[in-house]
N, C-alpha and C positions, 0 to 999 in steps of 0.2 A: 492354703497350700504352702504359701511363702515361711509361715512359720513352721515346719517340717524340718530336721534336722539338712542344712547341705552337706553331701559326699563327694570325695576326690575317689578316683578310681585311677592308681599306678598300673604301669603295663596295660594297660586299656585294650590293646588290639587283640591281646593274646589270649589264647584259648581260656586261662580262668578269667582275664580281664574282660575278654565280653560276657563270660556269664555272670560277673560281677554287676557288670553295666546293667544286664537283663532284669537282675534280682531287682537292682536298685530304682530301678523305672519303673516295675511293675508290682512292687510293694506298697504303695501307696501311704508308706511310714516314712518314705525318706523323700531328697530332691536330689538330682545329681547334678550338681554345678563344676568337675571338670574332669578333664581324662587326659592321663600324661601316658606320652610315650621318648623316648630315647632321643637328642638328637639328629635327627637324619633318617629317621622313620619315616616310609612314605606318607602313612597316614597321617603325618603333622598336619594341620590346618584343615582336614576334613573333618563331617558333621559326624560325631560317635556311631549315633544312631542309623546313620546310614550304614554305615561298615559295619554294626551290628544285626542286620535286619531291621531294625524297627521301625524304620522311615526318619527324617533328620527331627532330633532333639533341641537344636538351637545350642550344641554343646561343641565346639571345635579341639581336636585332639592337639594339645598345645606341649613343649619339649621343655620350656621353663614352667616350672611348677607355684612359683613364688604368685601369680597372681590367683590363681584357683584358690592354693591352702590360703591363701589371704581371705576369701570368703566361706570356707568352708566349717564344718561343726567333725567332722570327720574323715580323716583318709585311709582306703582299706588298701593296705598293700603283700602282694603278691609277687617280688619282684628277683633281686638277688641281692646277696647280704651288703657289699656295697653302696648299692642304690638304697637299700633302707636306711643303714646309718644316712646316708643323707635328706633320705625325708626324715627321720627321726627329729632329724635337727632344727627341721623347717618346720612339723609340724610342732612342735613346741613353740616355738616362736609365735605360732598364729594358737595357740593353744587349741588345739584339735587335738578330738582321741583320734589315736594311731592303731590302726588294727593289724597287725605284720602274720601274715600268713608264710613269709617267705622260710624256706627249709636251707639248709647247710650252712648254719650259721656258726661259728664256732665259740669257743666259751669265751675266749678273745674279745670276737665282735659281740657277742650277747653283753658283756662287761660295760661295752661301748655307749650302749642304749641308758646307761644311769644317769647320767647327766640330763639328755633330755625327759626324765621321767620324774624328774624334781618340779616343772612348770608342765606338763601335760599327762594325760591318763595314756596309756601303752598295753594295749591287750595282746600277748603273745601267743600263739600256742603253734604247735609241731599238728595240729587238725584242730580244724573249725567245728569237725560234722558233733553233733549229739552223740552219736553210738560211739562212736571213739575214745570221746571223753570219758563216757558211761563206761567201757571197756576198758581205760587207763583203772580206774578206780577198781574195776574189780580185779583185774592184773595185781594190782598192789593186797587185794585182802588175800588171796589165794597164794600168793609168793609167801605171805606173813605165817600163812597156815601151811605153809608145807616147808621140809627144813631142805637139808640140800643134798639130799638119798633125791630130788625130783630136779633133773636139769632143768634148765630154761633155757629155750630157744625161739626166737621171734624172727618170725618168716614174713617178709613183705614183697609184693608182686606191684610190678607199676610199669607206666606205658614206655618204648624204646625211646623217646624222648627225655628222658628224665636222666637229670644231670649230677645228681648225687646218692649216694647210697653209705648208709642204710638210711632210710626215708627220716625226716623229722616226724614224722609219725611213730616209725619203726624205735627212734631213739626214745620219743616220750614213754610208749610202754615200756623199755628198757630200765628209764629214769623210775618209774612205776613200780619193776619187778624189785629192781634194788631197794629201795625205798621200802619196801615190804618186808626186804629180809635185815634191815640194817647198815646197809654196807651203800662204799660211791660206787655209781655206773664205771667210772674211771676202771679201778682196781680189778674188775672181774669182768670190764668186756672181752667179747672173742671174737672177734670178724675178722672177713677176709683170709680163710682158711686156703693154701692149694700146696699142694706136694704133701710131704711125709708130713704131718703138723706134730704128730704123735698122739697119744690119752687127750682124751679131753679131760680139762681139768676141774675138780670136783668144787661149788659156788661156782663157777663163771657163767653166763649170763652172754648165750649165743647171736647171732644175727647171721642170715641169709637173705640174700638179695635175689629179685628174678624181674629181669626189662623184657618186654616185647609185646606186639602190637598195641592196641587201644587200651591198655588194662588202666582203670581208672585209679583203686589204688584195693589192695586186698592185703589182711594182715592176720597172723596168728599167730600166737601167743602161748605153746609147748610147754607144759609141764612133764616131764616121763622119767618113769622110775622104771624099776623092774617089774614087768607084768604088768604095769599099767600106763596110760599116757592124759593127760587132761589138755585140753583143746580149745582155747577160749578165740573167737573170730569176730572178725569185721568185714563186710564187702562195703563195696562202692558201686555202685552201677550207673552212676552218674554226681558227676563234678556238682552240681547245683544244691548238693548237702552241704560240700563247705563255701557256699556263697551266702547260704541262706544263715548259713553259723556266723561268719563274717558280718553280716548285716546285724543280726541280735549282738554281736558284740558292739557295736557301732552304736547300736542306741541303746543298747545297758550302760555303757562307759560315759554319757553325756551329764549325768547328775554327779559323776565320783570323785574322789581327790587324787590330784596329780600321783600319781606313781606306776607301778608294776603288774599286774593281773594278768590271768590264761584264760581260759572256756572255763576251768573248774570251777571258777571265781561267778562269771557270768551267769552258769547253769545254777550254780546253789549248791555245787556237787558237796 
């Protein structure tokens, strides 16, 4: 058991962090040796496993990270672009793959991330799950085969909690459909339409946003022309597709050289 890769789980208390936790414990591929949360969290100093249902793991929810990554093979984090860049830094340092699930990251702070991806492996993506991924990919062949007589519009749904828009999901298809026809995401996005906007204009490459209640995360992917529309989808009906993604990238990234990789990479896509 001791030789099992060890995992750090950032945001640990939080609703993907305890599915994290869950994955991690009950996978029987990995070990989980810590769980950070924020300074001034109540759940500092409690056992994970307790606050997660599972009865106590002998794992205490600790606010300095530096002892955990110090033992760990792995940190999957889920957190906000801030707090990545600074575990990025730490887990380099303790050379652990870095799993970053975290969304609204800007090309800014994605820039950020190269330096530590020179001494650690860094698995990014905008979704963990399989079908997403599988979904990015075909996004991009269908954009390549159809010219620009077929709008693209990519419609993402997510719970009223969610703090940015359009989804890092919603942007990876985006990065996908462009990517198929030639051209940067930059140049031809369209979001955040209200008032008079005018024509939409002919290549651009749409996004709509929709928050409320529990929607885990649901995405489509609009080609339409005249007379006709193509339709490519994703549901989610539960969080524990991108824990279990999270996790395979965790133990794919353990044999590879330091640098940069997504899901596509991990999957073989």
């Amino acid at each position: 058991m001791s030789d099992l890769p060890g995992i750090v789980i950032t945001g640990a208390t939080g609703r993907m962090g305890q599915m994290l936790v869950k994955t991690v414990v009950q996978s029987g591929k990995a070990r989980l040796v810590g769980a950070i949360e924020r300074e001034g969290n109540e759940s500092v100093g409690q056992d994970i496993g307790a606050l997660c249902g599972l009865g106590p793991l002998g794992v205490l929810v600790e606010s300095d990270p530096l002892p955990s990554f110090a033992r760990a093979q792995a940190v999957i984090d889920f957190t906000a672009p801030a707090a990545t860049l600074e575990f990025a830094a730490l887990a380099a340092q303790a050379r652990a793959v870095h799993v970053i699930g975290t969304t609204g990251m800007t090309e800014a702070e994605i820039e950020q991330l190269a330096p530590a991806a020179l001494h650690a492996v860094i698995i990014r993506a905008g979704n963990m799950s399989l079908g997403v991924n599988l979904l990015t990919q075909l996004t991009k062949k269908v954009a390549a085969a159809l010219d620009e007589d077929y709008d693209i519009e990519v419609i993402e749904a997510h719970h009223n909690q969610k703090v940015d828009a359009p989804s890092g999901t919603a942007l990876m298809l985006g990065e996908a459909a462009a990517e198929g026809r030639g051209v940067s995401l930059k140049d031809v996005s369209d979001s955040g339409r209200d008032g008079i906007t005018g024509a939409r204009k002919r290549g651009d490459i749409g996004f709509s946003a929709i928050r409320g209640g529990d929607i885990v995360g649901e995405h489509d992917v609009m080609f339409a022309a005249m007379g006709e529309r193509i339709i490519l989808r994703h549901i989610a009906s539960d969080r524990s597709v991108f824990a279990r993604g999270a996790l395979k990238a965790a133990l794919w990234g353990q044999d590879k050289s330091p640098g940069q990789y997504d899901m596509i990479d991990v999957l073989g896509l």
